[in-house]
N, CA, C and O atoms as a GROMACS GRO file, in nm:
protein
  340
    1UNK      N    1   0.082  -0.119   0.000
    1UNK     CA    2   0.000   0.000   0.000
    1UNK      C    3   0.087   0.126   0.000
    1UNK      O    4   0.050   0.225  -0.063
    2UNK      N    5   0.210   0.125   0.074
    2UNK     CA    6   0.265   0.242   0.051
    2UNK      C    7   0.324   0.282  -0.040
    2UNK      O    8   0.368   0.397  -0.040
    3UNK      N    9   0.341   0.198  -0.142
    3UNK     CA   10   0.400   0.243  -0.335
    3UNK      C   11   0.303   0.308  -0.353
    3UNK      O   12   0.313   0.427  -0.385
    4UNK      N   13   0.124   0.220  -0.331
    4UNK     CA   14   0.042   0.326  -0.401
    4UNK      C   15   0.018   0.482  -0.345
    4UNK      O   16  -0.037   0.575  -0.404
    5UNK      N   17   0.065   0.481  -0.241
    5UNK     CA   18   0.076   0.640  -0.210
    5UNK      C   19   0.167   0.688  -0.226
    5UNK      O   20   0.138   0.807  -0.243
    6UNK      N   21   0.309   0.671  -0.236
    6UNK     CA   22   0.410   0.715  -0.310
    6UNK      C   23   0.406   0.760  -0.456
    6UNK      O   24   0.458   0.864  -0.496
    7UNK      N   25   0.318   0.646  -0.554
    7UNK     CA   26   0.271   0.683  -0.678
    7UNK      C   27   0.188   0.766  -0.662
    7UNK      O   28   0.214   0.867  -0.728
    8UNK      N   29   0.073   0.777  -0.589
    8UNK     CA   30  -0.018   0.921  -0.591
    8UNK      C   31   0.059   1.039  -0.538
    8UNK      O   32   0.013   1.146  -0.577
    9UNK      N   33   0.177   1.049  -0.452
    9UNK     CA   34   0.196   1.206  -0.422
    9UNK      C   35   0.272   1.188  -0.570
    9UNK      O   36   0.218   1.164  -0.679
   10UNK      N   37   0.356   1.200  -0.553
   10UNK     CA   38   0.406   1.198  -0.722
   10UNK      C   39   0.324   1.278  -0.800
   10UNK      O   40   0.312   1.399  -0.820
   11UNK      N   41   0.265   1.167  -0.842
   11UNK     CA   42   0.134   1.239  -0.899
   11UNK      C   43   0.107   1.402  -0.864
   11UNK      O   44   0.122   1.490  -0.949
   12UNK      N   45   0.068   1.425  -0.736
   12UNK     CA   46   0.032   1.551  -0.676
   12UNK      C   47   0.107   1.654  -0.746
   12UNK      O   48   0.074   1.741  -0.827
   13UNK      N   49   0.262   1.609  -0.672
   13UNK     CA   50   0.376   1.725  -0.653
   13UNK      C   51   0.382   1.730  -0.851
   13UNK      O   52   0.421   1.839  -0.893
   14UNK      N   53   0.357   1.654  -0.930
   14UNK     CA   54   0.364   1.679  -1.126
   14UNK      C   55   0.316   1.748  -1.123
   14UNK      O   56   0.373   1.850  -1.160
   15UNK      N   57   0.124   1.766  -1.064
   15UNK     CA   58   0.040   1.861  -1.114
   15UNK      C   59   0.008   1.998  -1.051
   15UNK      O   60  -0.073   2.086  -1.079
   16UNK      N   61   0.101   1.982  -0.957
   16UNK     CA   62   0.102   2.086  -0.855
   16UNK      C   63   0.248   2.178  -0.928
   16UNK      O   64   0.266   2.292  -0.884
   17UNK      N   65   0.328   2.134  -1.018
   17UNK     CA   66   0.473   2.178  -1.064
   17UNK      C   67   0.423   2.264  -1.247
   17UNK      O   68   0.463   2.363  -1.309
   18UNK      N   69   0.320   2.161  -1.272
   18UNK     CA   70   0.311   2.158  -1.422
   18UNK      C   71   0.134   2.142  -1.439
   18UNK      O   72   0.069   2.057  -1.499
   19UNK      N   73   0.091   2.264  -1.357
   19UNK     CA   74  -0.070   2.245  -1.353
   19UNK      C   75  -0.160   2.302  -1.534
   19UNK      O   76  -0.274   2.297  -1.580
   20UNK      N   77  -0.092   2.326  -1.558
   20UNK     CA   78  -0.123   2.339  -1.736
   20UNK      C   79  -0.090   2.288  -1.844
   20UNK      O   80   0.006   2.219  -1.809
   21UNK      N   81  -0.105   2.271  -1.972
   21UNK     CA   82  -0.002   2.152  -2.054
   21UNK      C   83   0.108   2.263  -2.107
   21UNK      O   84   0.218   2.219  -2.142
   22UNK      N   85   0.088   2.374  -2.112
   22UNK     CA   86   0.188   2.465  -2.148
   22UNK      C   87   0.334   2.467  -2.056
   22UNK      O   88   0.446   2.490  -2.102
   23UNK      N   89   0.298   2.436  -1.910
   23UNK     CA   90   0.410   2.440  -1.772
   23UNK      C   91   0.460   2.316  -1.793
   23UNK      O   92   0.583   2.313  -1.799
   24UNK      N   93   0.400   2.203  -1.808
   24UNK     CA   94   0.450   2.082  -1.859
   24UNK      C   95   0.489   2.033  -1.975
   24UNK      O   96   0.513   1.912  -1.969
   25UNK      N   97   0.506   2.084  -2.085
   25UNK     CA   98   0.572   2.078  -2.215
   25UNK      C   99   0.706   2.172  -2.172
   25UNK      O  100   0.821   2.130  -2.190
   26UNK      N  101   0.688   2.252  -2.136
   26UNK     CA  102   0.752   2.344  -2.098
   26UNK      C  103   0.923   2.289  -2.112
   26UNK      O  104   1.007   2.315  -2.198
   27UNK      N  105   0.929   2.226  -2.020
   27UNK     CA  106   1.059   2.148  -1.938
   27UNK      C  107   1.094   2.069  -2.107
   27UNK      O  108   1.201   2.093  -2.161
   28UNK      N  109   0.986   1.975  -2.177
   28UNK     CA  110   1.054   1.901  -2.228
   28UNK      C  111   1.087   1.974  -2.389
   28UNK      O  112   1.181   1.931  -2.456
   29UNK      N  113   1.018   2.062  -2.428
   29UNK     CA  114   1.081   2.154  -2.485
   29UNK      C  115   1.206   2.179  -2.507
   29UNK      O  116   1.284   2.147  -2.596
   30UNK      N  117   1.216   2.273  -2.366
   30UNK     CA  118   1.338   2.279  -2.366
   30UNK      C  119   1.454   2.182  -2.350
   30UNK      O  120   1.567   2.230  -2.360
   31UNK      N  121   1.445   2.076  -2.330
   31UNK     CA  122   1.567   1.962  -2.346
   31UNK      C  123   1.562   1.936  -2.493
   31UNK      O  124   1.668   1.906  -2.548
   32UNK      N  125   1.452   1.945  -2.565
   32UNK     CA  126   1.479   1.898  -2.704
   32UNK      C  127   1.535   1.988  -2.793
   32UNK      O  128   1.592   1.973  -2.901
   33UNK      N  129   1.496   2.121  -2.701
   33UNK     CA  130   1.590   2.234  -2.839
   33UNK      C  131   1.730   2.258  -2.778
   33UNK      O  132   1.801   2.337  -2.841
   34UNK      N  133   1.791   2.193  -2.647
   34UNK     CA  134   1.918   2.197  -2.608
   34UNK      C  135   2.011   2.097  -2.718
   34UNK      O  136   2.004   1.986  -2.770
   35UNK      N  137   2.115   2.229  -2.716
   35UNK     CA  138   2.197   2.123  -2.845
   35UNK      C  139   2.279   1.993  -2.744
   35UNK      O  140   2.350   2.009  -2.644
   36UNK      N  141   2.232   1.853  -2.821
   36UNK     CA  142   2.339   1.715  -2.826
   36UNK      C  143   2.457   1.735  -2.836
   36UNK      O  144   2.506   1.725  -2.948
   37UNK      N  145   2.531   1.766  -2.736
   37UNK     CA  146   2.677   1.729  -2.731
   37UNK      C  147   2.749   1.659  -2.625
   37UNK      O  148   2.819   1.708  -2.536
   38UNK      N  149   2.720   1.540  -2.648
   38UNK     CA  150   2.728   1.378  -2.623
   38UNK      C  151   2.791   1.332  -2.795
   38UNK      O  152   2.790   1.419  -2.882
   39UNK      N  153   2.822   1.247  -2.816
   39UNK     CA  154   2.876   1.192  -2.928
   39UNK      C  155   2.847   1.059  -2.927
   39UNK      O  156   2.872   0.968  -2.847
   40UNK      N  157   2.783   1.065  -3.040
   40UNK     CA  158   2.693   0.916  -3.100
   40UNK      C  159   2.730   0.830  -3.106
   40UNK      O  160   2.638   0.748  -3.107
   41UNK      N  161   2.873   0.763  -3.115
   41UNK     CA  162   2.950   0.674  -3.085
   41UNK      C  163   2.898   0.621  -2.974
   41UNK      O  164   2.824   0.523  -2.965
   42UNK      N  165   2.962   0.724  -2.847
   42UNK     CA  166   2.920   0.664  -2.752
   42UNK      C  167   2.848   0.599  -2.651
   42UNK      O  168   2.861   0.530  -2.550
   43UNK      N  169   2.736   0.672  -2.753
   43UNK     CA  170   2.592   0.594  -2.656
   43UNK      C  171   2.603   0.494  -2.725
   43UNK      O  172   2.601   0.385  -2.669
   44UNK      N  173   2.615   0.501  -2.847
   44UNK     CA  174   2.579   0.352  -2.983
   44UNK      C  175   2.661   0.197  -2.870
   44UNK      O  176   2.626   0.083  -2.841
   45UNK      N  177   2.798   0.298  -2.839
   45UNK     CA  178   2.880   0.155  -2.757
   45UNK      C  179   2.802   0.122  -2.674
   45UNK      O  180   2.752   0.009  -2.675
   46UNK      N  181   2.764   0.243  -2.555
   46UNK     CA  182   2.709   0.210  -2.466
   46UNK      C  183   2.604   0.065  -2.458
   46UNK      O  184   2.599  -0.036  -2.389
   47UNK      N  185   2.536   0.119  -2.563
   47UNK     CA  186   2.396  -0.001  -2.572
   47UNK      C  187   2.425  -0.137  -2.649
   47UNK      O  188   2.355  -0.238  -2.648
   48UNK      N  189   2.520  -0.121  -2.701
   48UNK     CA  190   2.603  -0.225  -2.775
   48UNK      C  191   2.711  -0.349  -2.658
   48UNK      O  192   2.728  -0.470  -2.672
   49UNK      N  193   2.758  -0.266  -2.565
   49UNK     CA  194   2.833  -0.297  -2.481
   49UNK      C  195   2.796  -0.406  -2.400
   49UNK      O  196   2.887  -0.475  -2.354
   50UNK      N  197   2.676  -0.434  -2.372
   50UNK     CA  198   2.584  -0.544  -2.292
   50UNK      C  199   2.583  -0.689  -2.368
   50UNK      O  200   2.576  -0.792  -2.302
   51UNK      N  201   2.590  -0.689  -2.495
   51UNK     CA  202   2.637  -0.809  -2.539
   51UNK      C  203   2.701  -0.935  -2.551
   51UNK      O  204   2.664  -1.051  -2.572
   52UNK      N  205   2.830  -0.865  -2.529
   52UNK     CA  206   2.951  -0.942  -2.459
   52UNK      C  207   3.019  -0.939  -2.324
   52UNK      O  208   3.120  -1.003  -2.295
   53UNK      N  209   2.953  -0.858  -2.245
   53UNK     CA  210   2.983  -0.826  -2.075
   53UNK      C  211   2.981  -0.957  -2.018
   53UNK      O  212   2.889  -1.032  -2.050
   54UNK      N  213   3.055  -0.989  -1.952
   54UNK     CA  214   3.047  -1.127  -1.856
   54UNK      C  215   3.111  -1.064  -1.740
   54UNK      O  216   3.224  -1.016  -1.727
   55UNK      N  217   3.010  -1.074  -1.657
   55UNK     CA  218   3.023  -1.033  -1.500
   55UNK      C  219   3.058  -1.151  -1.421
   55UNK      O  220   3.084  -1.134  -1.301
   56UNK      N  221   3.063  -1.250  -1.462
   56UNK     CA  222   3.127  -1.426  -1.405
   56UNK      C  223   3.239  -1.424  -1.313
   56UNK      O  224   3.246  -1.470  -1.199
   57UNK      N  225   3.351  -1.346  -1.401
   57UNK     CA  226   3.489  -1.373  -1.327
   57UNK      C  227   3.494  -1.272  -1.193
   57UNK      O  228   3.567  -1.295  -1.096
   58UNK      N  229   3.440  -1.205  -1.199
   58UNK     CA  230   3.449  -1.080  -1.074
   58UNK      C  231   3.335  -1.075  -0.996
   58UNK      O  232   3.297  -0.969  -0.947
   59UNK      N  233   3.264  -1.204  -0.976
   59UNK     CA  234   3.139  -1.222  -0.874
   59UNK      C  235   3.249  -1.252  -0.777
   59UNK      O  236   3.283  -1.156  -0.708
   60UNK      N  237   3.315  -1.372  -0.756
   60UNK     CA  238   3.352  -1.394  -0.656
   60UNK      C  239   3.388  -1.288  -0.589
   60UNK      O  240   3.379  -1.298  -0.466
   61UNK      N  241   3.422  -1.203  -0.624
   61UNK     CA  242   3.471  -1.093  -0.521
   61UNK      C  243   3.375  -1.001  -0.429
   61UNK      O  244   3.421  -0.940  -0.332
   62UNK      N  245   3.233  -0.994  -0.468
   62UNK     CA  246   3.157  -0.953  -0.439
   62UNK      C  247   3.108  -1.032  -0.271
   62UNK      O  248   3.104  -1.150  -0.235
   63UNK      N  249   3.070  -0.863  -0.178
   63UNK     CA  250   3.028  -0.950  -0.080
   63UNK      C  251   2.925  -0.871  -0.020
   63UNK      O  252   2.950  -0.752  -0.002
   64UNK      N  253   2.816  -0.914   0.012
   64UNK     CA  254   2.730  -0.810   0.058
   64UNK      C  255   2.618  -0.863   0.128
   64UNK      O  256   2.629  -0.985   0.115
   65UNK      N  257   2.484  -0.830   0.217
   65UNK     CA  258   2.426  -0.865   0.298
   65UNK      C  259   2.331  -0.863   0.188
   65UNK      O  260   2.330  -0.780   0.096
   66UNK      N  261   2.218  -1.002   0.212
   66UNK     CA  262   2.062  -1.003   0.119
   66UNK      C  263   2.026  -1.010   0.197
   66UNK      O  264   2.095  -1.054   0.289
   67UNK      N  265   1.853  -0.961   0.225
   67UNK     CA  266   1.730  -0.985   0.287
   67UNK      C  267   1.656  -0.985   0.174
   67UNK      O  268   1.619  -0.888   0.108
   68UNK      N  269   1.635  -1.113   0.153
   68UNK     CA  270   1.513  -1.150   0.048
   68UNK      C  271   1.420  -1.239   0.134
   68UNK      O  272   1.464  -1.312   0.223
   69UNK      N  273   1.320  -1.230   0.110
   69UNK     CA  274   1.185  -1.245   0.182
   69UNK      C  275   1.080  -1.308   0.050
   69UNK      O  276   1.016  -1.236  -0.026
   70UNK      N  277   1.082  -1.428   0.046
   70UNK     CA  278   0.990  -1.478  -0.081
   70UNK      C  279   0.849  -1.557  -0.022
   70UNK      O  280   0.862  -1.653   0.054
   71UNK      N  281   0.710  -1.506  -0.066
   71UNK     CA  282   0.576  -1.577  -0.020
   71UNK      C  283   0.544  -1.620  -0.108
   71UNK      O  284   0.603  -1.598  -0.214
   72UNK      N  285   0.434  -1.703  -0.100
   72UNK     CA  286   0.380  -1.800  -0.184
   72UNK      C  287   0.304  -1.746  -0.245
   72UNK      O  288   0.232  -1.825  -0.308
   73UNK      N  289   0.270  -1.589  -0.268
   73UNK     CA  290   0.182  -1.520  -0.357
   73UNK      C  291   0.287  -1.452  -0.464
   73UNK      O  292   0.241  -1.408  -0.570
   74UNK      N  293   0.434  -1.445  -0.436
   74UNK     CA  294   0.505  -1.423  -0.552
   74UNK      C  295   0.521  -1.438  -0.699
   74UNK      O  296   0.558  -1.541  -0.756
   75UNK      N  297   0.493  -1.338  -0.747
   75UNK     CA  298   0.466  -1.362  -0.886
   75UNK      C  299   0.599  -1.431  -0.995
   75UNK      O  300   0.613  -1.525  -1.073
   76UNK      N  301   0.685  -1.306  -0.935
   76UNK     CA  302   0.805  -1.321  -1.010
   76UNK      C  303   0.884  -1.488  -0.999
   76UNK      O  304   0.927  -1.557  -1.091
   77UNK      N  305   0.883  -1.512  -0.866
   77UNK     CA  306   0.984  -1.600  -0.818
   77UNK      C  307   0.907  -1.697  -0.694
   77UNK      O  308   0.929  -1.686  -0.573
   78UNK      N  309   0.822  -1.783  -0.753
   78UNK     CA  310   0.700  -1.832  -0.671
   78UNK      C  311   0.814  -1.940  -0.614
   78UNK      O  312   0.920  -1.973  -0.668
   79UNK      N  313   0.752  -1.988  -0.480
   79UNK     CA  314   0.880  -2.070  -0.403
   79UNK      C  315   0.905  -2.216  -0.496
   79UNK      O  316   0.993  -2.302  -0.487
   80UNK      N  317   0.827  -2.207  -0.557
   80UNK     CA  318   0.830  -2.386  -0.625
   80UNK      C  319   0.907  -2.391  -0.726
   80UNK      O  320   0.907  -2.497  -0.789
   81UNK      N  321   1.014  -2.258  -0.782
   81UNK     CA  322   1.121  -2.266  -0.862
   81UNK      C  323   1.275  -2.286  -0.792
   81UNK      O  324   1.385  -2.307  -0.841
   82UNK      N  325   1.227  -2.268  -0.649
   82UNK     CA  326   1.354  -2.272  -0.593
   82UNK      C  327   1.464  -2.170  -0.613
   82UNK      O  328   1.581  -2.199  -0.638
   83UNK      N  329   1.415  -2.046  -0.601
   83UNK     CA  330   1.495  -1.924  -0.661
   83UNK      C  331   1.598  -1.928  -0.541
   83UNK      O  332   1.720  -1.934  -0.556
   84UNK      N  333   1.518  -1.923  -0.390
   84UNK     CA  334   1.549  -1.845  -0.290
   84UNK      C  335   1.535  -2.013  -0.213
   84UNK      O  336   1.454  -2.101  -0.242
   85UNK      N  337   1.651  -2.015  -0.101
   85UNK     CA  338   1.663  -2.148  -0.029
   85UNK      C  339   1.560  -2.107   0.083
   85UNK      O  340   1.532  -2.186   0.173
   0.00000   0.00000   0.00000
């Protein structure tokens, strides 16, 4: 329940920022007539780059605390796949 009120102020504080469609175009306007200077290459790698990434050899090094908490109403990762011991 508290996402869905997190998603409703949200909500609020948009229409309370951008209460007209003119105040809310507004913003994105202006990012689209800001000139691109980023270089196309590099995003192109960027999104390209995920392809061949293997994160394998440098897990082991990784160390960190989980609290995962899995119920039997889980959608993603229902206990009968055995995601979570």
């Amino acid at each position: 329940m508290r996402s869905v009120r997190q998603f409703m102020q949200v909500a609020v504080l948009l229409a309370a920022a951008a209460p007209t469609r003119e105040r809310a175009d507004a913003p994105v306007d202006a990012r689209l007539a800001a000139p691109f200077t980023a270089d196309a290459n590099d995003a192109l790698y960027q999104w390209d780059s995920w392809r061949d990434y293997n994160a394998s050899p440098g897990l082991e090094k990784i160390s960190v605390a989980v609290l995962a908490i899995n119920s039997a109403d889980d959608e993603r990762n229902p206990p009968e796949l055995g995601v979570l011991p």
